[in-house]
MIMI-652736 format. One record per atom (N, C-alpha, C, O): residue in one letter; atom name; x, y, z. Coordinates in steps of 0.1 Angstrom, whole numbers, plus 2048, in hexadecimal, padded with zeros to 3 digits. Layout:
+---+----+-----+-----+-----+
! r !  a !  px !  py !  pz !
+---+----+-----+-----+-----+
! a ! CA !   X !   Y !   Z !
...
+---+----+-----+-----+-----+
END
This chain:
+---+----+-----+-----+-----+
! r !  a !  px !  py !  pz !
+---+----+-----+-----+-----+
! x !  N ! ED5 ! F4F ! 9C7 !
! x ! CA ! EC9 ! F47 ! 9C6 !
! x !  C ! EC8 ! F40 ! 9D4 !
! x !  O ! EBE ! F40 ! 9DB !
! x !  N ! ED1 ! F3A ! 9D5 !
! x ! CA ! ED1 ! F33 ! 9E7 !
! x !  C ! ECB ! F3C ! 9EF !
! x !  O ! EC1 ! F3A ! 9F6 !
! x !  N ! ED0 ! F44 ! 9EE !
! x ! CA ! ECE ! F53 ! 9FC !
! x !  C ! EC3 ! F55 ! 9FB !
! x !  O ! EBB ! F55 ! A05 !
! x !  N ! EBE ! F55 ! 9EE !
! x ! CA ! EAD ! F5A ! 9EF !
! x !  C ! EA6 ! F51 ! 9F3 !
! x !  O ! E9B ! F52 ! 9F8 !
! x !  N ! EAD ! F45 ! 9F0 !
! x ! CA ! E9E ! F31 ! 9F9 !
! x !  C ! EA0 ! F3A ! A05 !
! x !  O ! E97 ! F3D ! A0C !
! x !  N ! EAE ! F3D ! A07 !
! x ! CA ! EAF ! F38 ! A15 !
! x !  C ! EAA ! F43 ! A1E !
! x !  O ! EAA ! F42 ! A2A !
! x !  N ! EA6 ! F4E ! A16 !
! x ! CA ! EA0 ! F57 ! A21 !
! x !  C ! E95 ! F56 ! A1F !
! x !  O ! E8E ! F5B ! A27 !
! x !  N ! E8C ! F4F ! A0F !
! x ! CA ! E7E ! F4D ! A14 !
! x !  C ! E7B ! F43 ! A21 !
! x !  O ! E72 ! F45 ! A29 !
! x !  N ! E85 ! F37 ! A21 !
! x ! CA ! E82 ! F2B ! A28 !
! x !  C ! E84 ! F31 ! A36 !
! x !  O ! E80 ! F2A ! A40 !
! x !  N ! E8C ! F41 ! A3A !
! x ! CA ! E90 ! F43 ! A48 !
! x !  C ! E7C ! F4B ! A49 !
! x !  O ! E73 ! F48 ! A52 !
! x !  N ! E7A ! F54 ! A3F !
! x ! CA ! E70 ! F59 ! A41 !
! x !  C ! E62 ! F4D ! A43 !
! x !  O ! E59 ! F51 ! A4A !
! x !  N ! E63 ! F44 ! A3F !
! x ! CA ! E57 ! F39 ! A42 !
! x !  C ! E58 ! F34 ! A51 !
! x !  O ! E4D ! F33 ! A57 !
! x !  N ! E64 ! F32 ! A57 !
! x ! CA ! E64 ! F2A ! A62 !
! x !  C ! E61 ! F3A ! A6C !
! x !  O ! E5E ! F38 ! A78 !
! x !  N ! E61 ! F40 ! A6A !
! x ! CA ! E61 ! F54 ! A73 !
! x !  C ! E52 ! F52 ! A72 !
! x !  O ! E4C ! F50 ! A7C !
! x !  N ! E4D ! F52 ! A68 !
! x ! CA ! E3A ! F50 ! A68 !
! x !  C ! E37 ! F47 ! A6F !
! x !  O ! E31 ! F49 ! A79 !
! x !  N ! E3A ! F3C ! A6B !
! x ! CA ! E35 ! F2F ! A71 !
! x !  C ! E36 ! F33 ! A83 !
! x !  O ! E2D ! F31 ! A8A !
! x !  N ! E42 ! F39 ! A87 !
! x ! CA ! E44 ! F3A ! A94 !
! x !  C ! E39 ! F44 ! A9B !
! x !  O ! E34 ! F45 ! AA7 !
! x !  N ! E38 ! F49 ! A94 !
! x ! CA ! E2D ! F57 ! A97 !
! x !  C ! E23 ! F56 ! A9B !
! x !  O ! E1D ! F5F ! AA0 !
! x !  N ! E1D ! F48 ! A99 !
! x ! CA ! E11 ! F43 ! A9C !
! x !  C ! E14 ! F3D ! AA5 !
! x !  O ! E1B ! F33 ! AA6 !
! x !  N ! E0B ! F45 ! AB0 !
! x ! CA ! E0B ! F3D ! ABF !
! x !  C ! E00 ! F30 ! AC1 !
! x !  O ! DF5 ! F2F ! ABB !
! x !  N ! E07 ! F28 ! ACA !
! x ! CA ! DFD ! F1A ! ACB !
! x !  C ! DEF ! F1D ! AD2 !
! x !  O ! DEF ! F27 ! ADA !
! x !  N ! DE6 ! F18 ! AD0 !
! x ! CA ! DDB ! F17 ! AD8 !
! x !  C ! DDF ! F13 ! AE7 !
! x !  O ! DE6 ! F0A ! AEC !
! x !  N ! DD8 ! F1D ! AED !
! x ! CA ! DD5 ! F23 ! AFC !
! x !  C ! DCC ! F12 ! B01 !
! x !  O ! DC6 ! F0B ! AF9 !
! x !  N ! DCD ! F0F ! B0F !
! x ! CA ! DC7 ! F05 ! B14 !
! x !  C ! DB8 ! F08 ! B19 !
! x !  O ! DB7 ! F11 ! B21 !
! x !  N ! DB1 ! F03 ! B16 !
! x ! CA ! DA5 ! F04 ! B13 !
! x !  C ! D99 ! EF9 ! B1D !
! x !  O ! D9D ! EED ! B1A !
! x !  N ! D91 ! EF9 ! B24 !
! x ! CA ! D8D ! EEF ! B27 !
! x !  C ! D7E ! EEE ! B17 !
! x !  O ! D79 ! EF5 ! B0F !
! x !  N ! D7D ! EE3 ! B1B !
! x ! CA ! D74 ! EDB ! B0F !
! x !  C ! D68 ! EDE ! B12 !
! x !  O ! D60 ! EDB ! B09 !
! x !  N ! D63 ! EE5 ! B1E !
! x ! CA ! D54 ! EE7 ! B21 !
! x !  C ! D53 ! EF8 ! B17 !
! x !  O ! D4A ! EFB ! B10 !
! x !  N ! D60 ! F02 ! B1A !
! x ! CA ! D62 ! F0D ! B10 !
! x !  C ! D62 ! F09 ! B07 !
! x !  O ! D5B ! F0F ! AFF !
! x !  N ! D67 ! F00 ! B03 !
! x ! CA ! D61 ! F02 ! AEF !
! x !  C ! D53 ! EFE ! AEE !
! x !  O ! D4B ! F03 ! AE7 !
! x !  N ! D4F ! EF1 ! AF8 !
! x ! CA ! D41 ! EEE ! AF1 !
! x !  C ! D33 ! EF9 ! AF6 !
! x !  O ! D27 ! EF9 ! AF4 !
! x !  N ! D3A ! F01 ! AFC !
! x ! CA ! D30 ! F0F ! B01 !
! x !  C ! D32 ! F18 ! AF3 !
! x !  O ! D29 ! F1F ! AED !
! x !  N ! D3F ! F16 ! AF0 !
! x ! CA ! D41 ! F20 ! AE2 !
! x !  C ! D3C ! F19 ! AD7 !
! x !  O ! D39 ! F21 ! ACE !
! x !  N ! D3A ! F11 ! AD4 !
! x ! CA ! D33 ! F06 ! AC8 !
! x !  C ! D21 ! F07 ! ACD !
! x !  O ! D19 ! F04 ! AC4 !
! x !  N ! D1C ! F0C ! AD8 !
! x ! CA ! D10 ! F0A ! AD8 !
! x !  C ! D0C ! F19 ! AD2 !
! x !  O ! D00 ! F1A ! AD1 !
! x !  N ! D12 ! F23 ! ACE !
! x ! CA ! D0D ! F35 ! ACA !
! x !  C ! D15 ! F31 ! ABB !
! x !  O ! D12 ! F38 ! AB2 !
! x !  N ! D1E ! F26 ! AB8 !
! x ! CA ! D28 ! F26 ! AAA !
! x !  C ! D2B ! F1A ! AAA !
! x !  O ! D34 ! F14 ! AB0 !
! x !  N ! D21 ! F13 ! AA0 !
! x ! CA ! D21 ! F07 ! A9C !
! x !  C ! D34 ! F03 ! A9A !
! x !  O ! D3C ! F0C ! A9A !
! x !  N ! D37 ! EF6 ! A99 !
! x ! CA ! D44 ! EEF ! A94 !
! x !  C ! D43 ! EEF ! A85 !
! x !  O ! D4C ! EF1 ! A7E !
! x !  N ! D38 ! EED ! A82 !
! x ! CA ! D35 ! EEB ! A71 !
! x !  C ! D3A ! EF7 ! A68 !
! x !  O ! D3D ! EF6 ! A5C !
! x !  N ! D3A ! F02 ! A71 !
! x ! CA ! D40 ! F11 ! A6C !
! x !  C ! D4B ! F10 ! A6A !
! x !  O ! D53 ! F0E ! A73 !
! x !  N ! D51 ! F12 ! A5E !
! x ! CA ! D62 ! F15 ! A59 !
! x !  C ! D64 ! F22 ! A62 !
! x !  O ! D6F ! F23 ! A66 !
! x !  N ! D5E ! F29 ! A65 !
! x ! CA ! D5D ! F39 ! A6C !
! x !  C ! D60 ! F34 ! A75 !
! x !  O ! D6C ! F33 ! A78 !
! x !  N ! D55 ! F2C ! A7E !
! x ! CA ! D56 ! F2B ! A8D !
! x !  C ! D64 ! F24 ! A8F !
! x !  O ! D6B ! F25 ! A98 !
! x !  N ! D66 ! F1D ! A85 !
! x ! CA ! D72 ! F15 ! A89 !
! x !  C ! D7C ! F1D ! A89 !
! x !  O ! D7F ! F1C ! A95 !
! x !  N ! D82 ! F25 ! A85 !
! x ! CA ! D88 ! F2F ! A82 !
! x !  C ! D8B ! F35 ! A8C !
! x !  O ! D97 ! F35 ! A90 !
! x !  N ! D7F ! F3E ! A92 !
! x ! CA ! D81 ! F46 ! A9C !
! x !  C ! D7D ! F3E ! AA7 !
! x !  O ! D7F ! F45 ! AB1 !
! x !  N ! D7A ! F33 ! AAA !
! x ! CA ! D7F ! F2E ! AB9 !
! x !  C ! D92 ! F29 ! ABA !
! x !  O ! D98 ! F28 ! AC4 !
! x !  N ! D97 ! F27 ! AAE !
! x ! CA ! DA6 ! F27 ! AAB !
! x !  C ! DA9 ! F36 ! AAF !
! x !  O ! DB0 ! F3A ! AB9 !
! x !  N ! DA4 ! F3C ! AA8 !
! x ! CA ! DAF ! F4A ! AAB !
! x !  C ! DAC ! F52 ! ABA !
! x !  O ! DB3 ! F5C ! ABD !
! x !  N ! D9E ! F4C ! AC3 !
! x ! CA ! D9F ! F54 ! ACE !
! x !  C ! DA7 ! F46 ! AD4 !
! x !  O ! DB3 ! F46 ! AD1 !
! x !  N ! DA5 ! F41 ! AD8 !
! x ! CA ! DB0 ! F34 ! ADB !
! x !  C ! DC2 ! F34 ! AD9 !
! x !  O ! DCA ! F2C ! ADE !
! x !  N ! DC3 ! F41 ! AD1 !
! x ! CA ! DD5 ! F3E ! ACE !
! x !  C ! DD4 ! F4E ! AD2 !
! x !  O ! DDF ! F53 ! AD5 !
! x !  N ! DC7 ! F58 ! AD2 !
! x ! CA ! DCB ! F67 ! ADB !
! x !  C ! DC9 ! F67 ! AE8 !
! x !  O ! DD3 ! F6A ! AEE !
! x !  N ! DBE ! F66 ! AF0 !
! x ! CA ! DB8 ! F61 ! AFE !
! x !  C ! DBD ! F57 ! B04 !
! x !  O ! DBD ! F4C ! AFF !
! x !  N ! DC3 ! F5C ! B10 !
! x ! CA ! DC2 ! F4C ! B1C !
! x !  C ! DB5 ! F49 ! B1E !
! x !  O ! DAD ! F52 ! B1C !
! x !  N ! DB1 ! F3E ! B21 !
! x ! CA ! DA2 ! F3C ! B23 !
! x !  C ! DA0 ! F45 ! B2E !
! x !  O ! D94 ! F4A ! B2F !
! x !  N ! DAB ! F49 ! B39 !
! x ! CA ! DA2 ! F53 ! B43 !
! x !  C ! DA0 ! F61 ! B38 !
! x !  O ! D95 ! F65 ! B36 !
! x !  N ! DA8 ! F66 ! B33 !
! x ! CA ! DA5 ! F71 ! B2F !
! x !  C ! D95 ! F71 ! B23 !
! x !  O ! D8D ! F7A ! B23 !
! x !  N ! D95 ! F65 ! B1C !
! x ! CA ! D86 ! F5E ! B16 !
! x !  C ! D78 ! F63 ! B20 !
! x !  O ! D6F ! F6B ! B1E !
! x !  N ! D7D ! F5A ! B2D !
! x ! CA ! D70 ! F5D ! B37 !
! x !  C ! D72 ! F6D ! B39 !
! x !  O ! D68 ! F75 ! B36 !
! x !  N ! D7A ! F71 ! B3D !
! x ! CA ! D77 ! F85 ! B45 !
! x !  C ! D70 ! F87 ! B38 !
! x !  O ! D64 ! F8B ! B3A !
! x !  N ! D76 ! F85 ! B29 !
! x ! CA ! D70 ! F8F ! B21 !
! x !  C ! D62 ! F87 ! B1A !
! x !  O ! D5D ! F8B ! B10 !
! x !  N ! D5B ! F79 ! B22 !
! x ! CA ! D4B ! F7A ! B20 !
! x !  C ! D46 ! F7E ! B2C !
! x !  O ! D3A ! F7F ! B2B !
! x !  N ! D4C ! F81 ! B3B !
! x ! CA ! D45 ! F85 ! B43 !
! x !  C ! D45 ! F94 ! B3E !
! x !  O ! D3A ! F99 ! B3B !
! x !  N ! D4F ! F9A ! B3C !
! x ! CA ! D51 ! FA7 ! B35 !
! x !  C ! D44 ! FA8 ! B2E !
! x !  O ! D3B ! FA9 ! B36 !
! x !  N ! D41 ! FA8 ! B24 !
! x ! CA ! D37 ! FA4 ! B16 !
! x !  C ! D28 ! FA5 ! B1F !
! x !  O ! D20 ! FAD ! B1E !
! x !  N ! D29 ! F9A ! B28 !
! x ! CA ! D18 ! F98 ! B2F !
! x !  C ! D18 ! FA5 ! B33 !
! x !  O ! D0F ! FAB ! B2D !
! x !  N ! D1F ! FAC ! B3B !
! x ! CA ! D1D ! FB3 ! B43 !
! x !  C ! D17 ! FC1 ! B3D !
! x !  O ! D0C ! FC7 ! B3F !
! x !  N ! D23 ! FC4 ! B32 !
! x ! CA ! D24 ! FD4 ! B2C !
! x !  C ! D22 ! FD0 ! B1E !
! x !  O ! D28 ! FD8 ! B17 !
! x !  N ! D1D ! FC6 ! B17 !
! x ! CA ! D19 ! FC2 ! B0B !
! x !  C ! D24 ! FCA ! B01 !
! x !  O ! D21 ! FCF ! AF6 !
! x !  N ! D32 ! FC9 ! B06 !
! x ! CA ! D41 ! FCE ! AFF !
! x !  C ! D46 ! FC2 ! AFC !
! x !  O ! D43 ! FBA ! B04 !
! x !  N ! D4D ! FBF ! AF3 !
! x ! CA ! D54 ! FB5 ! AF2 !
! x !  C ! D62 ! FB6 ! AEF !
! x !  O ! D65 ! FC0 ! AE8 !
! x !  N ! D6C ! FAC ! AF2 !
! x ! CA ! D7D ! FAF ! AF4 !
! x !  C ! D7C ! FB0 ! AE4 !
! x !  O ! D74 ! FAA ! ADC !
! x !  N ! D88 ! FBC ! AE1 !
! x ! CA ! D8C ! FBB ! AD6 !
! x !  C ! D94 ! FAF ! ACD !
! x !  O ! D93 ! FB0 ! AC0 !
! x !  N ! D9B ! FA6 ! AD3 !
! x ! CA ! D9E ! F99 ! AD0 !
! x !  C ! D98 ! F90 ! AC7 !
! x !  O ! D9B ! F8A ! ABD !
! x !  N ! D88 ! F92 ! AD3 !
! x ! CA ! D84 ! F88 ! ACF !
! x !  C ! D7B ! F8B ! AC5 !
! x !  O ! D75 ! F81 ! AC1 !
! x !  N ! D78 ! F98 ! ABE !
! x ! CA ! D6E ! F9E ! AB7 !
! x !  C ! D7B ! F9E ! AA8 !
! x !  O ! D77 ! F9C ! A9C !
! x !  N ! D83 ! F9F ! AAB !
! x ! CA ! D8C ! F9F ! A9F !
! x !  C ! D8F ! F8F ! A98 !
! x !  O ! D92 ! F8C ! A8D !
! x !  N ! D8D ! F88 ! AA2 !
! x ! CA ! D8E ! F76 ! A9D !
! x !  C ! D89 ! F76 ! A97 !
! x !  O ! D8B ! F75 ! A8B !
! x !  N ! D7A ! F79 ! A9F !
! x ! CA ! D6D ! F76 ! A97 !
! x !  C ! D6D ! F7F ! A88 !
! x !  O ! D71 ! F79 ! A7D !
! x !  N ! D69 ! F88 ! A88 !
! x ! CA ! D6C ! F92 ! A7B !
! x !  C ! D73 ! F8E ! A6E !
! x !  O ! D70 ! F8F ! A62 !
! x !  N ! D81 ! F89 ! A78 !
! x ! CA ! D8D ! F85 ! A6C !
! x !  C ! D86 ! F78 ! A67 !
! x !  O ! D83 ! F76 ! A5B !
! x !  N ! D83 ! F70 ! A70 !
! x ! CA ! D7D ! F61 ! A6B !
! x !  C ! D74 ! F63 ! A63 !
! x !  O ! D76 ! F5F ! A58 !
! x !  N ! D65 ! F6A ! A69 !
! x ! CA ! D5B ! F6E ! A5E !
! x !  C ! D61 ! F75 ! A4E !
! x !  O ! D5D ! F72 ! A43 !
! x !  N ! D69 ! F7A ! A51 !
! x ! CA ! D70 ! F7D ! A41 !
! x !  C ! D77 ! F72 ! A37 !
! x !  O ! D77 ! F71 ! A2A !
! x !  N ! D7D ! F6C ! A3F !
! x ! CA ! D84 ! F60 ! A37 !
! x !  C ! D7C ! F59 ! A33 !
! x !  O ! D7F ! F56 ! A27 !
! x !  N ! D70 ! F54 ! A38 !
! x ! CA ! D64 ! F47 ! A3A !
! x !  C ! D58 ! F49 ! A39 !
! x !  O ! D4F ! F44 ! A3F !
! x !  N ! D58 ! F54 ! A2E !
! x ! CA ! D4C ! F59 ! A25 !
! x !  C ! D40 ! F4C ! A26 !
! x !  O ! D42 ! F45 ! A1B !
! x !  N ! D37 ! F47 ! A2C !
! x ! CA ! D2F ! F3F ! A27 !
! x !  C ! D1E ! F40 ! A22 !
! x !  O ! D18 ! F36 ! A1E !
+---+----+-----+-----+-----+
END
């Protein structure tokens, strides 16, 4: 019975770790990203977290100059969004 806490409790802190911190961000990037995705959005909130913990902010900027240019967008950041839109049905 111990063995089994003790390997869910090893498996909790392995997840927990897995989640990488948010990437450094200047504050003019999020409030550019709150003007196309409201804060009020459980979604938006969502997915400015998860491109924030997959993108460096430079890798953020290449892939909206990317986007303007060839109207493609990084897979990253299409999967945040996606996953968030699914979670945060509104």
């Amino acid at each position: 019975m111990r063995w089994a806490l003790a390997a869910l409790l090893g498996l909790g802190v392995l997840a927990a770790c897995s989640e990488h911190a948010p990437n450094v961000y200047p504050q003019s990037a999020h409030e550019r990203f709150n003007m196309s995705c409201p804060p009020e959005s459980a979604a938006c909130v969502c997915t400015w977290d998860k491109i924030t913990r997959t993108l460096t902010y430079e890798e953020y900027e290449a892939a909206l100059a990317r986007f303007r240019e060839t109207g493609l967008m990084d897979p990253r950041v299409t999967r945040a969004k996606t996953q968030c839109l699914e979670r945060h049905r509104e």
